[in-house]
C-alpha positions in Angstrom: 91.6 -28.4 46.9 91.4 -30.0 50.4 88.5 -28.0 50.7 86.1 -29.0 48.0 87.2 -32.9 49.4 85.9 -31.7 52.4 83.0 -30.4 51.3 82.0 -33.0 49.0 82.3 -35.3 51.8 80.2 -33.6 53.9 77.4 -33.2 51.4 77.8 -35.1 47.9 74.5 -34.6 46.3 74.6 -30.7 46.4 78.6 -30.7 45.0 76.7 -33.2 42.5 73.7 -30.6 41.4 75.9 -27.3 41.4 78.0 -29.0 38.7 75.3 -30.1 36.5 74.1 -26.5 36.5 77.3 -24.9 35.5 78.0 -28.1 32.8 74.7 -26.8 31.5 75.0 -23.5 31.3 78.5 -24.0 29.4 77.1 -26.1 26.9 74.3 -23.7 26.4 76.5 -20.4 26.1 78.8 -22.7 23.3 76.2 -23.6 21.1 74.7 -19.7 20.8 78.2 -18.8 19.8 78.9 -21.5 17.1 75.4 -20.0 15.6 76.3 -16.5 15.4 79.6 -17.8 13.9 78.4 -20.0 11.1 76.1 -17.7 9.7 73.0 -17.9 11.8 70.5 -15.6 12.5 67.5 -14.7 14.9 64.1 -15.8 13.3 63.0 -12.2 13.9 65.2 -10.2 11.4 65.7 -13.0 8.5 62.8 -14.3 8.0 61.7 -14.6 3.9 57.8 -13.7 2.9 56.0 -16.4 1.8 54.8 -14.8 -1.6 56.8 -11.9 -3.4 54.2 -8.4 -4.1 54.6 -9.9 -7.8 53.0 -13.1 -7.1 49.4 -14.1 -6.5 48.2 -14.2 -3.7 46.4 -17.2 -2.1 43.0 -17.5 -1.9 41.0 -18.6 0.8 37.5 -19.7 1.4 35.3 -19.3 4.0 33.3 -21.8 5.6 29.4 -21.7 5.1 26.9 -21.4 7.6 23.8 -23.3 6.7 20.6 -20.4 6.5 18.6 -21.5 9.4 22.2 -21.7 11.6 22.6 -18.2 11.4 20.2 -17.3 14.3 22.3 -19.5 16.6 25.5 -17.8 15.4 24.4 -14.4 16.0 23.7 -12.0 18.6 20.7 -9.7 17.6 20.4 -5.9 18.8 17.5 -3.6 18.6 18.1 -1.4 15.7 18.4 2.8 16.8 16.8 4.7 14.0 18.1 8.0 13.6 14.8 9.3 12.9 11.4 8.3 15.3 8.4 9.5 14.2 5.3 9.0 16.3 2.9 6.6 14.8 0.4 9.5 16.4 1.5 13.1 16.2 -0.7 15.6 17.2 -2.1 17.1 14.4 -2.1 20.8 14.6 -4.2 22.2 11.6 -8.1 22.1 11.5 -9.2 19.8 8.2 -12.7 20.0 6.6 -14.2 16.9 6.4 -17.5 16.0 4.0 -19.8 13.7 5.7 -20.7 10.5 4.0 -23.9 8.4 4.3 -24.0 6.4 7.2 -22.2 8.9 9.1 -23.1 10.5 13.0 -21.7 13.3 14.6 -20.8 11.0 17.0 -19.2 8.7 15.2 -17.3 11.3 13.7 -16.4 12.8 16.8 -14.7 9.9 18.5 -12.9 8.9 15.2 -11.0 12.5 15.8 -11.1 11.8 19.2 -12.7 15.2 19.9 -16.3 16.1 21.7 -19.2 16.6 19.5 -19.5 20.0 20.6 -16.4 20.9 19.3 -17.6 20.2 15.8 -20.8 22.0 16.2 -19.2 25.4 17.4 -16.3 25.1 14.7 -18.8 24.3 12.1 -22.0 26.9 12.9 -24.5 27.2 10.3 -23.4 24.4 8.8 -25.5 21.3 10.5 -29.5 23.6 11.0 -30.3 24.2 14.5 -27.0 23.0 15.6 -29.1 19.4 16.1 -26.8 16.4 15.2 -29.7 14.6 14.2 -29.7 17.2 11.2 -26.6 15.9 9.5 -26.9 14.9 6.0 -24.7 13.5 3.4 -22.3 16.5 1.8 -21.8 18.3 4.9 -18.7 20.3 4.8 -17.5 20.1 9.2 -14.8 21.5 10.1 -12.7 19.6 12.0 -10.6 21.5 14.9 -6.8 19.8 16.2 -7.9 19.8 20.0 -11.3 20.4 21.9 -12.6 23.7 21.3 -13.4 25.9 18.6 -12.3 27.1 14.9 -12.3 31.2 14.5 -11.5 33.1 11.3 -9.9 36.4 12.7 -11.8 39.5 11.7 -10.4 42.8 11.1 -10.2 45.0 13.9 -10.0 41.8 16.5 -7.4 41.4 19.5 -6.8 38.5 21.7 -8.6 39.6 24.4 -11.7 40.4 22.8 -11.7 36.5 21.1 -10.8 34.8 23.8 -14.3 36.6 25.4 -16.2 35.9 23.5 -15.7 32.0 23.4 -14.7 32.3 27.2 -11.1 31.1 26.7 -8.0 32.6 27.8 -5.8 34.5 25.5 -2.8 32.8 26.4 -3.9 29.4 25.3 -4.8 31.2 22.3 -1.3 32.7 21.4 0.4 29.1 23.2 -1.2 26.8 20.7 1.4 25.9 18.5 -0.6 25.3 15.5 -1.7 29.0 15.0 2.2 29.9 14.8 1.7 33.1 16.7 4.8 35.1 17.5 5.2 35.2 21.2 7.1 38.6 20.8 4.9 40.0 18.5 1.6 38.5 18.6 -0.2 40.0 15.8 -2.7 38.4 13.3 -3.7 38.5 10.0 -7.3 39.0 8.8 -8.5 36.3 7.4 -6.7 33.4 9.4 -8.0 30.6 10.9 -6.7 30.2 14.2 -7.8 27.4 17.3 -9.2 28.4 20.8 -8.5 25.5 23.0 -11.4 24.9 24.8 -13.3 27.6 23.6 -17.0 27.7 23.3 -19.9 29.3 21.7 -24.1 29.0 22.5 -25.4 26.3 20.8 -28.9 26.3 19.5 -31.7 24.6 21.7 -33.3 22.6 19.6 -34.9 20.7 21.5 -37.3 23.8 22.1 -38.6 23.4 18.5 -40.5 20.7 19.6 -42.4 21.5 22.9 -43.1 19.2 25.6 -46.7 17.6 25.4 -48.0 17.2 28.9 -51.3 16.3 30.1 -54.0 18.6 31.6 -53.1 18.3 35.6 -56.5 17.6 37.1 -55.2 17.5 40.8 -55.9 13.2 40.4 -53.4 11.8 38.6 -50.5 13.8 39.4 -50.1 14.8 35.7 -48.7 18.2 34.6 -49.5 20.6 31.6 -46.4 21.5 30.2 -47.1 23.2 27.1 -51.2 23.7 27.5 -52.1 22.1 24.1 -53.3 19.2 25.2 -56.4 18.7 26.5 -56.3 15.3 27.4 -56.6 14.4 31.3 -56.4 11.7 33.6 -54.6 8.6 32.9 -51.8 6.3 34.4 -48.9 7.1 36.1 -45.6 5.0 35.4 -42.3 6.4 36.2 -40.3 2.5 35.4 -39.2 2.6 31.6 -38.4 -0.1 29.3 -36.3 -0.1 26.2 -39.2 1.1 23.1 -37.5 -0.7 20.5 -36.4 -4.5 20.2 -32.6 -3.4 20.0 -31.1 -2.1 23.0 -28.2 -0.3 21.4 -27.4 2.8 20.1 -26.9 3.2 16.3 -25.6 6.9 15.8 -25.6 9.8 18.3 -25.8 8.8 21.9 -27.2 11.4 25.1 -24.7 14.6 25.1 -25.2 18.4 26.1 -25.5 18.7 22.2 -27.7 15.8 22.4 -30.4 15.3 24.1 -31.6 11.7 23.1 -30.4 8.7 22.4 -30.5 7.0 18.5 -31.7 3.3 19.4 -30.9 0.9 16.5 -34.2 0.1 14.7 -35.0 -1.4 11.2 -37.5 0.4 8.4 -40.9 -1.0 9.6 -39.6 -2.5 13.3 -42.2 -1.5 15.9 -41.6 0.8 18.6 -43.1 0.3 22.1 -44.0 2.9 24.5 -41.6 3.0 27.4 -43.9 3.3 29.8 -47.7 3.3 30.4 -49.3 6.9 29.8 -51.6 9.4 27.6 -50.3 10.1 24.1 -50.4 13.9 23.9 -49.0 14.4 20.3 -49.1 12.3 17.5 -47.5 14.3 14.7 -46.7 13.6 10.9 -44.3 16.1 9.3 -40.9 17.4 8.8 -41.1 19.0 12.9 -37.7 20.6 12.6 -36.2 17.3 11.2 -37.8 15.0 14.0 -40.2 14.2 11.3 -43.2 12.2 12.4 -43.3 12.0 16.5 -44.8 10.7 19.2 -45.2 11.8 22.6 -46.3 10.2 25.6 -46.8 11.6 29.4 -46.7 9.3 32.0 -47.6 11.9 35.0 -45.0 13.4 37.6 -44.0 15.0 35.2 -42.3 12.6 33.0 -42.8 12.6 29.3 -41.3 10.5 26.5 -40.8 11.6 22.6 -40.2 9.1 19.8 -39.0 10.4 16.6 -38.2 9.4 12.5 -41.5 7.3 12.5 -42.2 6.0 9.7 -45.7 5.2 10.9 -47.8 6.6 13.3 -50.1 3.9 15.4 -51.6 5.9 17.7 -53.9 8.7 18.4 -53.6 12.1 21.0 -55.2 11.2 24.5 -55.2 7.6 23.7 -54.2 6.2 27.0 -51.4 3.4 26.1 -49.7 0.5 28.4 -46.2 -0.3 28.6 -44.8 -2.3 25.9 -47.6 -0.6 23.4 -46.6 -0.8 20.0 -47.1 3.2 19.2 -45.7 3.1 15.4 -43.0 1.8 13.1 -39.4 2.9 12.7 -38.1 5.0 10.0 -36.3 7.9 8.4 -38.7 10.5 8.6 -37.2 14.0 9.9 -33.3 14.4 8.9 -32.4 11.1 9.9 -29.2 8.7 8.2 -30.8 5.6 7.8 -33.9 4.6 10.5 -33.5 4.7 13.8 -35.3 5.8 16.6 -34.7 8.7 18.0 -35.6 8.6 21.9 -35.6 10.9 24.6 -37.1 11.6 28.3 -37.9 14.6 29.8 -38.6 15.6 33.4 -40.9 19.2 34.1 -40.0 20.0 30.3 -36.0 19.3 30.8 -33.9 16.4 28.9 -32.4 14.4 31.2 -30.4 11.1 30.1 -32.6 8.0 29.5 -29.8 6.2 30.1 -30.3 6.6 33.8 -33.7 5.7 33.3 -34.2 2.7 31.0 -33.9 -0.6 32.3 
């Protein structure tokens, strides 16, 4: 007892706060036991439901979100089909197609984003001297899946043989997945129509129908005599060439190795110009291998010009004509869609492009 005097005189205030604690603590450990005493439980293990499984439940409503709220209250996400499907698959199987009027081989071409010379091998005999100006409404082309050709396999054929003779490689043959070839056994019917990626056949060259028209060369005007049935000589020379019809645009089948000219837009009765100044060495009505009526002119060193599908003729053979001439009318004459002119240059007897030409 003298000691807790002693202590309590040497430091009151912490005698003072360690018997507040334990007063606490006391009180606290007495009021838990009369609780458990009188009947009290913990929260935990008594507590009653607030509606029995025989009574209705309460209902609750949710709040609503105004339509044009929703946007701010939600967090979009890029939707993951299960299925993609390419808006451009590669289509595997060759289709006929059955030309309409209006139509061009070129046109057609670069709808099917294929070369025109891929439709004239896959469609021989169909379009005459394998000339794109020859196409006419009904046509039946056949369309191939990739640049190249169409084949119907022949009996007593083999890949190697095929692949020869439209100087392609059997393996692209048997790779292409659209003939369904089976890589183990790579056998195939009679009869089926396979595709030879980039395969090839000789087209005809029709641009030989028509001869070239060159003057007689009388060692003055540096004129040349291409095809010897002209006897016109003399004459100017002019090698820089104009446009020879008012539009400078192409309507239909523009310069390719299957075409060697260019179809300038021109209406029924426009007038056609020579390109350049020169001596008009044929001036010729007719069907002329579907050209129809057609001018040529020669304008020395060897340069000549032909104008086709007139559907008049203005001019006369040796007449010598200036640049800008009107030399006839446009037409349809020939195997021609609608009028047009049909243009092209030639150097020593060979098409070249006018396009690097025509200024």
């Amino acid at each position: 007892m003298n000691r807790l005097i002693e202590l309590f005189k040497a430091n009151p205030f912490n005698t003072i706060s360690w018997g507040i604690t334990v007063l606490v603590v006391a009180a606290l450990l007495g009021s838990t036991l009369w609780w458990t005493q009188s009947g009290g439980a913990s929260p935990a293990t008594h507590l009653e439901p607030t509606a029995r499984p025989n009574q209705d439940q309460p209902t609750v409503s949710l709040p609503t979100v105004a339509a044009n709220a929703v946007s701010s209250l939600t967090i979009p996400r890029q939707l993951d089909l299960k299925t993609v499907i390419p808006a451009n698959a590669p289509r595997l199987d060759p289709i006929t197609y059955t030309t309409e009027q209006g139509d061009s081989l070129s046109i057609i071409a670069k709808n099917f984003d294929l070369k025109m010379e891929s439709i004239l091998y896959s469609s021989k005999g169909v379009i005459p001297y394998d000339n794109p100006d020859e196409l006419s409404p009904g046509m039946k082309l056949t369309i191939p899946p990739v640049d190249g050709t169409v084949y119907k396999w022949q009996d007593g054929d083999t890949l190697q043989k095929v692949a020869d003779e439209f100087s392609a490689k059997p393996d692209d043959i048997v790779d292409f997945p659209g003939n369904g070839i089976d890589l183990t056994n790579p056998q195939i019917k009679p009869g089926t129509l396979i595709t030879i990626p980039d395969g090839k056949r000789e087209l005809t060259d029709w641009t030989t129908l028509m001869p070239t028209q060159g003057r007689v060369n009388n060692g003055s005007t540096g004129t040349s005599d291409f095809g010897g049935a002209s006897a016109c000589g003399g004459g100017p020379v002019d090698n820089t060439f104009g446009w020879p019809a008012n539009a400078h645009w192409i309507s239909g089948n523009d310069y390719t190795p299957s075409h060697l000219g260019i179809d300038i837009a021109a209406n029924q009765g426009d007038p056609i110009y020579a390109a350049a100044a020169g001596v008009v060495t044929m001036a010729q009505g007719g069907d002329n291998y579907g050209y129809g009526n057609v001018v040529q002119i020669d304008h020395g060193n060897g340069f000549v010009t032909l104008y086709a599908h007139l559907s008049q003729i203005n001019v006369s053979v040796c007449q010598v004509v200036g640049q800008g001439a009107v030399i006839g009318l446009a037409g349809a004459t020939g195997n021609a869609f609608g009028a047009h002119l049909h243009f092209e240059i030639r150097i020593n007897g060979v098409n070249v492009n006018p396009h690097q030409y025509v200024q």
